[in-house]
N, CA, C and O atoms as a printed pandas DataFrame, in Angstrom:
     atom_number atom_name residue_name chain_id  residue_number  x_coord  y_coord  z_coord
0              1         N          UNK        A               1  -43.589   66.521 -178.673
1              2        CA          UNK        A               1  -42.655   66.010 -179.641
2              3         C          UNK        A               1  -41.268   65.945 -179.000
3              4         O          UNK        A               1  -40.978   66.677 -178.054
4              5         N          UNK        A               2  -40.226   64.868 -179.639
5              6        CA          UNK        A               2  -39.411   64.776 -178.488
6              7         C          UNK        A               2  -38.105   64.825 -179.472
7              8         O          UNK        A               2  -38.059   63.980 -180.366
8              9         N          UNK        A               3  -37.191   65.641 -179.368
9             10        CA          UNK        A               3  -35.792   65.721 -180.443
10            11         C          UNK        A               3  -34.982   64.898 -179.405
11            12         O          UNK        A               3  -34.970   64.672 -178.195
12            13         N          UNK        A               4  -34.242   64.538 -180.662
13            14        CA          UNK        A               4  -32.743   63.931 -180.212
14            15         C          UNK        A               4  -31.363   64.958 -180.337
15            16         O          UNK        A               4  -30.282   65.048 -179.756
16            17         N          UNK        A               5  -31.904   65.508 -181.192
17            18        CA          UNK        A               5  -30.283   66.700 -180.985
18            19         C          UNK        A               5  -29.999   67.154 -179.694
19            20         O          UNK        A               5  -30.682   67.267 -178.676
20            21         N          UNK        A               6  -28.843   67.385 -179.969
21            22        CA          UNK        A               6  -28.173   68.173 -178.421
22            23         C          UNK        A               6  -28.463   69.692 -178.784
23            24         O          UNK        A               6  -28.585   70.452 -179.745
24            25         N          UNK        A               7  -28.495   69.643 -177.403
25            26        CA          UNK        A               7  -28.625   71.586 -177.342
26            27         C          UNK        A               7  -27.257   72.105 -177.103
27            28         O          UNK        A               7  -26.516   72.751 -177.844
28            29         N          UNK        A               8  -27.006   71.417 -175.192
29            30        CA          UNK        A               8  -26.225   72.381 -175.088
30            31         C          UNK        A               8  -24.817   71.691 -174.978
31            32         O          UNK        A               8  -24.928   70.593 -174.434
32            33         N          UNK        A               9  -23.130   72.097 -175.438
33            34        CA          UNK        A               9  -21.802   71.704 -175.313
34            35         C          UNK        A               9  -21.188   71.593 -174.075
35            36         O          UNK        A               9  -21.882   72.160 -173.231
36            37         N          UNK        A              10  -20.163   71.096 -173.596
37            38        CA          UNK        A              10  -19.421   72.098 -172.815
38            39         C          UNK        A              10  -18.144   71.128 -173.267
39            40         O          UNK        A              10  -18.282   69.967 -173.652
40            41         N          UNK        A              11  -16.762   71.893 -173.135
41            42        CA          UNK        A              11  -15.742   70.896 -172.770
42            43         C          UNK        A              11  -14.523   71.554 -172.263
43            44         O          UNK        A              11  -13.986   72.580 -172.680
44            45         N          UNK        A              12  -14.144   70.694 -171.181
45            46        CA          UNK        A              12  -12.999   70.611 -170.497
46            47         C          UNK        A              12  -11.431   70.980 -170.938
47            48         O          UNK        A              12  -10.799   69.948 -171.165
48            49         N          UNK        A              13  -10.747   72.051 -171.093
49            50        CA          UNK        A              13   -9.388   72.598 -171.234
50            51         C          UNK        A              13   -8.686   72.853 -169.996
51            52         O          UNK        A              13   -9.196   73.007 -168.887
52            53         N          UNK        A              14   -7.186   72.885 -170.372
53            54        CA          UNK        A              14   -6.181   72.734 -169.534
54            55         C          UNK        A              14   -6.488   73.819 -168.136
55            56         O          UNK        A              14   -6.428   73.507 -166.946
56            57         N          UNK        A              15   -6.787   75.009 -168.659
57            58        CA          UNK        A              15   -7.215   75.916 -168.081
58            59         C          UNK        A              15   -8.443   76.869 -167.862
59            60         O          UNK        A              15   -8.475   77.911 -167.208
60            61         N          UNK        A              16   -9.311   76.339 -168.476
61            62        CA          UNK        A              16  -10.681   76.619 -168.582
62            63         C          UNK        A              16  -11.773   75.557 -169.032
63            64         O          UNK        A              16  -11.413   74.497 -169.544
64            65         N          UNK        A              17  -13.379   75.921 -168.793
65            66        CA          UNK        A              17  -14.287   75.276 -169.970
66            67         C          UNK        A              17  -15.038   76.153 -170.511
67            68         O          UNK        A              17  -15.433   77.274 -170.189
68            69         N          UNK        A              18  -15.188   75.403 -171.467
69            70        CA          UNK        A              18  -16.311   76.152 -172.795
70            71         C          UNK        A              18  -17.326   75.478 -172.490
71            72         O          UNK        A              18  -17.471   74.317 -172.107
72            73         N          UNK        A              19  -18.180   76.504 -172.742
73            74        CA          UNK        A              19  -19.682   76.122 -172.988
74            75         C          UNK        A              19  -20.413   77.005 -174.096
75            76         O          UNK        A              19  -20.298   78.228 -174.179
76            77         N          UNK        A              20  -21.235   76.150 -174.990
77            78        CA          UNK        A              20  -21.303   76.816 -176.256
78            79         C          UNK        A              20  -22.407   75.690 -176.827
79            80         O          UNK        A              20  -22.278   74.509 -176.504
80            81         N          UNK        A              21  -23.455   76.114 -177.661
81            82        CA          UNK        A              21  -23.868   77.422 -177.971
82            83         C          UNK        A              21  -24.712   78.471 -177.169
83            84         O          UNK        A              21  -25.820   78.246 -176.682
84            85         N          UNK        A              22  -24.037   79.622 -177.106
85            86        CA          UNK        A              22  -24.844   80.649 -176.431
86            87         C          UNK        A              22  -25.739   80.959 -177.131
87            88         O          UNK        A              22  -25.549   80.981 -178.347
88            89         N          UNK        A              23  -27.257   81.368 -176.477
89            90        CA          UNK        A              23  -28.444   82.004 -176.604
90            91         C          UNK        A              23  -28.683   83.245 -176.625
91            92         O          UNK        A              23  -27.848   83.884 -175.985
92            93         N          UNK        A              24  -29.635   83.970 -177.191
93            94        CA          UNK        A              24  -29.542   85.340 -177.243
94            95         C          UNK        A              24  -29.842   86.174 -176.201
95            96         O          UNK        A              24  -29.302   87.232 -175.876
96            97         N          UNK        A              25  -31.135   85.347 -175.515
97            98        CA          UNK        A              25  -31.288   86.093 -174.323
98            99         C          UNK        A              25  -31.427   87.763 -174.171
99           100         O          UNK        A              25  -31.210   88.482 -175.146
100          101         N          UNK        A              26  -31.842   88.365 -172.746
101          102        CA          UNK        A              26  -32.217   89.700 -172.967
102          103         C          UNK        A              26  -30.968   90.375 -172.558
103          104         O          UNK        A              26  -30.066   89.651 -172.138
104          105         N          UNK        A              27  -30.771   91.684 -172.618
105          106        CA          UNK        A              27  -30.054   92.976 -171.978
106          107         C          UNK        A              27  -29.147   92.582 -170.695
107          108         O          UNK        A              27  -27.944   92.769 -170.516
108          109         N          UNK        A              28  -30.066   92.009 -169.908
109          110        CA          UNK        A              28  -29.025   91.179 -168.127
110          111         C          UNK        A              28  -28.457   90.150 -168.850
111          112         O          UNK        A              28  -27.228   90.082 -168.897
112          113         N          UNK        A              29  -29.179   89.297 -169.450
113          114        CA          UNK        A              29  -28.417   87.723 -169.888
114          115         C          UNK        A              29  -26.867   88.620 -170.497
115          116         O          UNK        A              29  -25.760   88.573 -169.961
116          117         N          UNK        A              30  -27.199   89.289 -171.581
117          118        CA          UNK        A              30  -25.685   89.693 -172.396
118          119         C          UNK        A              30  -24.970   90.278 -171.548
119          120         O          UNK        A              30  -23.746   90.228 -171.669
120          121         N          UNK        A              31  -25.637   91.052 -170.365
121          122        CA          UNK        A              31  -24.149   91.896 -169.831
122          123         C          UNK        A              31  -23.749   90.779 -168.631
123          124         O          UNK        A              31  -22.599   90.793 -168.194
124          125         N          UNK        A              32  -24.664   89.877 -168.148
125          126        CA          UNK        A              32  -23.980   88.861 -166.686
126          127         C          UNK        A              32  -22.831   88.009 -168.063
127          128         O          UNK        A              32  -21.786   87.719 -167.482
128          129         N          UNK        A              33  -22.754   87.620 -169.414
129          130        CA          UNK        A              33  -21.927   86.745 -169.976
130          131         C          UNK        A              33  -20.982   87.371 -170.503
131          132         O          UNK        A              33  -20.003   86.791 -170.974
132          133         N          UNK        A              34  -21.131   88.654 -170.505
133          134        CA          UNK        A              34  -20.188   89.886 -171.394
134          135         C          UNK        A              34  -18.813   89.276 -170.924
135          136         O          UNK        A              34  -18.162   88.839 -171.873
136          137         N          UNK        A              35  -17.919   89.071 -169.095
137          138        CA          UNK        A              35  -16.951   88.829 -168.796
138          139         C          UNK        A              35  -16.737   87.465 -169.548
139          140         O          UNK        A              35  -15.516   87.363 -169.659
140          141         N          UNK        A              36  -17.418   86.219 -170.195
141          142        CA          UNK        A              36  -17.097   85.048 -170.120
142          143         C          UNK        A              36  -17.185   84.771 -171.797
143          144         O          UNK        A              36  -16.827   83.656 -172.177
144          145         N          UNK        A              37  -17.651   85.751 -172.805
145          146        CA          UNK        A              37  -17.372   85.699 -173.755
146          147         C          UNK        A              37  -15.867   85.404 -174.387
147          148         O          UNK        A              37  -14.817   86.027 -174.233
148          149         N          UNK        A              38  -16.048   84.680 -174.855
149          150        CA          UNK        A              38  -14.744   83.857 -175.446
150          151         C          UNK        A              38  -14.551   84.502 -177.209
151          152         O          UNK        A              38  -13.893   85.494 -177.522
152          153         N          UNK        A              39  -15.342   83.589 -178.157
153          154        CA          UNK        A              39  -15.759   83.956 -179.188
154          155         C          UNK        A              39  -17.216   84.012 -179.242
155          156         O          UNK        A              39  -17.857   83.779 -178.217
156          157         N          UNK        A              40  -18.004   84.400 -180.722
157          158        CA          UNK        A              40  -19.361   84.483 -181.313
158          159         C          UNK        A              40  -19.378   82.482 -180.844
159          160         O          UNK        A              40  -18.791   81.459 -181.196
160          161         N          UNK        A              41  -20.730   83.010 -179.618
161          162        CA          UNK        A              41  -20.873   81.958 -179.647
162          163         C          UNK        A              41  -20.854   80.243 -178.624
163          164         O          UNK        A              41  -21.392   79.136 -178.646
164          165         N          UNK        A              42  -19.614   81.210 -177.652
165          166        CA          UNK        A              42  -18.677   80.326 -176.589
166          167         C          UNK        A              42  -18.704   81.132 -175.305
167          168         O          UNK        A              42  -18.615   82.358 -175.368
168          169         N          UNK        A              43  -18.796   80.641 -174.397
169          170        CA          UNK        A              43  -18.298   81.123 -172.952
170          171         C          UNK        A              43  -17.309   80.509 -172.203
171          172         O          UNK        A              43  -17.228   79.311 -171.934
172          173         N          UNK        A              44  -16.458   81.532 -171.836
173          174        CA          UNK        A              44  -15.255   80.514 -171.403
174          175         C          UNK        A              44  -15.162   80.932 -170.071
175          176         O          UNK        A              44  -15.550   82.079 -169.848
176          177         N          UNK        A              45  -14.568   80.007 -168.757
177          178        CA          UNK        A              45  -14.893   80.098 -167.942
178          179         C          UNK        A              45  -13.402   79.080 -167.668
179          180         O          UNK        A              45  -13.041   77.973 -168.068
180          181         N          UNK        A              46  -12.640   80.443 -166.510
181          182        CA          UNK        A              46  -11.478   79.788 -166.057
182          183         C          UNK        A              46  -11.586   78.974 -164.742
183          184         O          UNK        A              46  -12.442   79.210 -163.890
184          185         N          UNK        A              47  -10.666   78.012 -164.645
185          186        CA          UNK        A              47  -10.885   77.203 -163.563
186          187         C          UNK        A              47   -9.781   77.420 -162.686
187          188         O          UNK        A              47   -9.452   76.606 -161.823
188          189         N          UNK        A              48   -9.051   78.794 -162.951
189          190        CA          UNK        A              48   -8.749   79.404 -161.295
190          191         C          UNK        A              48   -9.417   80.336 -160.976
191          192         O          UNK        A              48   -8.845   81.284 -160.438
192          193         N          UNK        A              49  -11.230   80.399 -161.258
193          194        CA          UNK        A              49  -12.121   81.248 -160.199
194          195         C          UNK        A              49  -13.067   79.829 -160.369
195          196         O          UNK        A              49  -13.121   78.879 -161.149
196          197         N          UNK        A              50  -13.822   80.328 -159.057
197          198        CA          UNK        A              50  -15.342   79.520 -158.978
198          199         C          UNK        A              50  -16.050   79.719 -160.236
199          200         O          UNK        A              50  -16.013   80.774 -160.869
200          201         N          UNK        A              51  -16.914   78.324 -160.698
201          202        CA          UNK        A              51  -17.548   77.936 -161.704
202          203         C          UNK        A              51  -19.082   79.428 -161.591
203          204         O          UNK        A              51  -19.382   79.580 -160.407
204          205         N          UNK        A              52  -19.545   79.946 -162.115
205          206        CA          UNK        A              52  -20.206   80.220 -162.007
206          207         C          UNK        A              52  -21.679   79.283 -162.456
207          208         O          UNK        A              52  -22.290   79.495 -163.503
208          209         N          UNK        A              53  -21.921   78.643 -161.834
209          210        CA          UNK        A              53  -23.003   77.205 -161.967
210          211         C          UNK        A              53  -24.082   78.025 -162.621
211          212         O          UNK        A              53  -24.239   78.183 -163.831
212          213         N          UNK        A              54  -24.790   78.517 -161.651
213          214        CA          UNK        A              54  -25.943   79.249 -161.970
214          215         C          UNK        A              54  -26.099   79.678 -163.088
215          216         O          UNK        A              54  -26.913   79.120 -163.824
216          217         N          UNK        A              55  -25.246   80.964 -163.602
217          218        CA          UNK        A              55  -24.880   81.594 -165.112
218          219         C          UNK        A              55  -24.926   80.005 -166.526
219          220         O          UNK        A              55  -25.232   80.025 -167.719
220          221         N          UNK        A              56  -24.551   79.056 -165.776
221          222        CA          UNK        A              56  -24.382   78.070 -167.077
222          223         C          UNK        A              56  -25.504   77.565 -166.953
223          224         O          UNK        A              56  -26.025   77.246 -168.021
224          225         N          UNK        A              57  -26.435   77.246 -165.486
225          226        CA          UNK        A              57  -27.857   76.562 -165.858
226          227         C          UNK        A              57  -28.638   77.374 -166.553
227          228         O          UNK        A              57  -29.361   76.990 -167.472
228          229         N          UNK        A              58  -28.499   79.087 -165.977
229          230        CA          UNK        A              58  -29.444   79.982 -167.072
230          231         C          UNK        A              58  -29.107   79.635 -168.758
231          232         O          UNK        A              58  -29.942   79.320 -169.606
232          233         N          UNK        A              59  -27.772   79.783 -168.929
233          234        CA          UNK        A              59  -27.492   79.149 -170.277
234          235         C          UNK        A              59  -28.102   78.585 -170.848
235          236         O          UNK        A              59  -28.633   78.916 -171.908
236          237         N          UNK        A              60  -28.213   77.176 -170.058
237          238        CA          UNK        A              60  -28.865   75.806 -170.565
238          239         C          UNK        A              60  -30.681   76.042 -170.744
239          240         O          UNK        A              60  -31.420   75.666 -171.654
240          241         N          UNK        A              61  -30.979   76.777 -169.536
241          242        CA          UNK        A              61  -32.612   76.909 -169.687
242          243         C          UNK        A              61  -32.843   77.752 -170.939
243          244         O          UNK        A              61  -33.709   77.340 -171.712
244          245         N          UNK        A              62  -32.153   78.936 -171.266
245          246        CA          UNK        A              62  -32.242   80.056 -172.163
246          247         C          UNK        A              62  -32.254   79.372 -173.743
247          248         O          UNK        A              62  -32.987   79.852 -174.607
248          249         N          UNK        A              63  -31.082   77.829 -174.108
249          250        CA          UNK        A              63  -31.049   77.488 -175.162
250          251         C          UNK        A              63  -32.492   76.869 -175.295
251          252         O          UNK        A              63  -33.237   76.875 -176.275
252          253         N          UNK        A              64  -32.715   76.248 -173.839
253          254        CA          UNK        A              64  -33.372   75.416 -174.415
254          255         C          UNK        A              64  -34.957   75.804 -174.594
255          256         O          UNK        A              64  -35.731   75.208 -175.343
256          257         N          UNK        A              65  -35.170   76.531 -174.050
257          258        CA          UNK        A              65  -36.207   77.721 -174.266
258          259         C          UNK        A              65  -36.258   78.444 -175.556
259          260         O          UNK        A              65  -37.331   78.989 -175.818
260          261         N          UNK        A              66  -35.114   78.567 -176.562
261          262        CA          UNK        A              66  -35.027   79.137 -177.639
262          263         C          UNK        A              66  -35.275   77.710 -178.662
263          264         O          UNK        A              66  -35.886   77.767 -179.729
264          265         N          UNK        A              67  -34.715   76.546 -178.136
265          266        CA          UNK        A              67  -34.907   75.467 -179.261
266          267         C          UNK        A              67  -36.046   75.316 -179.090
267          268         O          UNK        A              67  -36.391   74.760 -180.133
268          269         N          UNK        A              68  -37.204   75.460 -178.278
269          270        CA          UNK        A              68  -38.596   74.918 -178.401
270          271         C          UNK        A              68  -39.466   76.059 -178.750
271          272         O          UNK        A              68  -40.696   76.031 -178.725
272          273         N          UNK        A              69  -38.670   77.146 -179.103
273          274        CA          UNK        A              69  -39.209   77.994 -180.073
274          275         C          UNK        A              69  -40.266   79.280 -178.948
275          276         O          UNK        A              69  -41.119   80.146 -179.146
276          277         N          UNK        A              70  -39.808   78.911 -178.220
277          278        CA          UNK        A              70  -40.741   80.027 -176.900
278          279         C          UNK        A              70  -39.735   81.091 -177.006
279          280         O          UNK        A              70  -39.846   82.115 -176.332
């Protein structure tokens, strides 16, 4: 079956990006996002350090692993 909704956000600020909505994920997932918690919900991520890429693809796999109900 194939959805059209979006899963995952991100957007571009003066001095950071958001990416949002966060997933619940286990015990490692919450404490590797603990620094990038923004609000319920958001990860914010400044753009005077390196992007942490990786941390946002787990993101993306984790939502989307939760929207297909696994």
């Amino acid at each position: 079956m194939t959805s059209t909704s979006r899963n995952f956000y991100f957007a571009g600020w003066a001095h950071h990006v958001s990416v949002y909505p966060v997933p619940a994920g286990d015990d490692d997932f919450r404490a590797d996002i603990a620094p990038f918690r923004a609000a319920k919900g958001t990860l914010k991520f400044s753009l005077g350090k390196p992007l942490p890429y990786d941390l946002i693809e787990r993101t993306a796999e984790l939502l989307a692993a939760e929207r297909r109900g696994r």
